[in-house]
N, C-alpha and C positions, 0 to 999 in steps of 0.2 A: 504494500500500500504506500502511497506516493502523497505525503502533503505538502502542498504550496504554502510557500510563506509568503509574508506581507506582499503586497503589491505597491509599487512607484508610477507613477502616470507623468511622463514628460512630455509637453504642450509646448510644441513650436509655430509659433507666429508667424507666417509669410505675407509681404504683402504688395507682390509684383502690381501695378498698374493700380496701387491703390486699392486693388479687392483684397481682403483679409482673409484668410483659408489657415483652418488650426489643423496640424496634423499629429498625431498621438503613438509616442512610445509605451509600451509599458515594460516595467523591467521583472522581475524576481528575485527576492534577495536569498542567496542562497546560503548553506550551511556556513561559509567563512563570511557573511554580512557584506560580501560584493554586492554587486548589479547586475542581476544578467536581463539580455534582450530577450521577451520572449514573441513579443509581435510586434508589430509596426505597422503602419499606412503611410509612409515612405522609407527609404533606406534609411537607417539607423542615424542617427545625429547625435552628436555629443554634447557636453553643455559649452557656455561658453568658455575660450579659452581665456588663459590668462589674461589681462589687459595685455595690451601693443604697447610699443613700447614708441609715444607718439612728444616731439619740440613740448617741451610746457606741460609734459606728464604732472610733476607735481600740483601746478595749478589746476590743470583740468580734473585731475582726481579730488581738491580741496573744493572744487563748484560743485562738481558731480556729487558729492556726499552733502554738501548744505543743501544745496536744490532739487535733492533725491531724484537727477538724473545719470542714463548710462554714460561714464567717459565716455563712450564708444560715440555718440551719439554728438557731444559738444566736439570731439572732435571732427566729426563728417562734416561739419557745422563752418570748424574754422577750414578745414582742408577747402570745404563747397567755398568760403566765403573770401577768403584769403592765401589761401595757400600757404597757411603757418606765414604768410609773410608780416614780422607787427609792424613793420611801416607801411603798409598797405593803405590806401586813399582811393575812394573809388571818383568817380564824375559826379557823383550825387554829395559827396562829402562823405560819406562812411569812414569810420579811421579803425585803423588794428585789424588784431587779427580777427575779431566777433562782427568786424565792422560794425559798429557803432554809431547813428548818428548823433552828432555834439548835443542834439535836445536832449535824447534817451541817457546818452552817459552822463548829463546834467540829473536831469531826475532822480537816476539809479545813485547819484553819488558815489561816481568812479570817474577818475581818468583815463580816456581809450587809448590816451597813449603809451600807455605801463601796460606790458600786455597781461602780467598775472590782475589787476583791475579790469582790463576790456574781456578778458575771460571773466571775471566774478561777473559784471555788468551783463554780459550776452547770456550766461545759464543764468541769471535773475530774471533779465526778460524774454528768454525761452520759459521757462515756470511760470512765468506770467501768464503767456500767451496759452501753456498748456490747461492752466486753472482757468482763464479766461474761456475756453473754447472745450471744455470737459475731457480732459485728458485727451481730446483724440488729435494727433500726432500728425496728421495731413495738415489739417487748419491752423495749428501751431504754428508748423515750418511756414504755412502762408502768407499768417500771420507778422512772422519774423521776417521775411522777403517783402510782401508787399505793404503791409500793414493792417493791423485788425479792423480797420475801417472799412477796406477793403473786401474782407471776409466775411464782414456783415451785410457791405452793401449786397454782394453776391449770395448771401444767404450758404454761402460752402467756397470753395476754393474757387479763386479769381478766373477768369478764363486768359488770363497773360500766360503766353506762351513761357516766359521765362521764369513765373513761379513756377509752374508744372512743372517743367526742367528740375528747377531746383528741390522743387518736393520728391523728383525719382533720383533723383544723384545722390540727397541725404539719404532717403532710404537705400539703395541699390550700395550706399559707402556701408550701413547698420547691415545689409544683410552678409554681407565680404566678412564682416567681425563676427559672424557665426558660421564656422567650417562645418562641414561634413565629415563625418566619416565616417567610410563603407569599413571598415575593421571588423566593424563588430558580427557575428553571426548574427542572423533570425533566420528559425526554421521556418515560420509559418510570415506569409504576406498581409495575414489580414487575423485580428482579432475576433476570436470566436466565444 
């Protein structure tokens, strides 16, 4: 006679083109308290890996933990927004690496051009915008690029080609920070 022990359920998030699709690991903890696979509804996936190892780690990890969001995330942010570069200016004015404009980094009570401040400053008003717009992660980042005005006049994300853009390039950067991998066994395809 054969008894199973505890069962784990690991819920991965995708969310190509905007649609949200969960797909579900489950593991078994077996006699040495491992993990094993024992079905899937995609090949197997790991959890995340360690952070990356990204310019301005320190800081990005000290916003990410006040603003309970992922590093992974503020950095696609600065990658998307500046390319790590903190002298970065855009045509619009934007400064640093969160790009910033001079009103917002006034408000936030940061300097953008210290980049560990335009970093605290851009994960204050990312949290913003995600409190503002109920956690969901689309209209944030739209938020962030076009402005919440904008969000609202559109009643959901702007039709600017170059928000769009930049709402699939944050995500398509969060989804790169979560690997694959096929290592693991599962015998069976599908949960029964």
């Amino acid at each position: 006679m054969t008894i199973r022990a505890t069962y784990a359920v690991m819920i991965m998030l995708s969310a190509p083109a905007l649609v949200v699709t969960a797909h579900a690991q489950v593991y078994e903890v077996n006699g040495a308290g491992d993990l094993q696979a024992v079905c899937a509804s995609l090949p197997p996936v790991k959890p995340l890996s360690p952070l990356a190892n990204y310019p301005y780690q320190a800081a990005i990890n000290r916003a990410a933990a006040d603003f309970d969001l992922s590093p992974d995330l503020i950095a696609a942010i600065i990658r998307q927004e500046s390319s790590f570069n903190q002298t970065a200016v855009s045509p619009r004015g934007a400064i640093g690496l969160m790009q910033l404009m001079p009103a917002t980094a006034r408000e936030l009570g940061v300097n953008p051009h210290d980049p560990e401040q335009n970093i605290y400053g851009g994960a204050a008003y990312l949290r913003q915008q995600l409190d503002r717009f109920d956690g969901q992660l689309d209209l944030a980042l739209a938020a962030y690029n076009a402005g919440a005005g904008a969000v609202n006049r559109y009643g959901g994300v702007p039709p600017y080609r170059e928000t769009r853009s930049y709402i699939d390039k944050n995500l398509d950067s969060l989804a790169k920070a979560m690997p694959n991998d096929t290592q693991t066994p599962v015998t069976q395809t599908a949960c029964s």
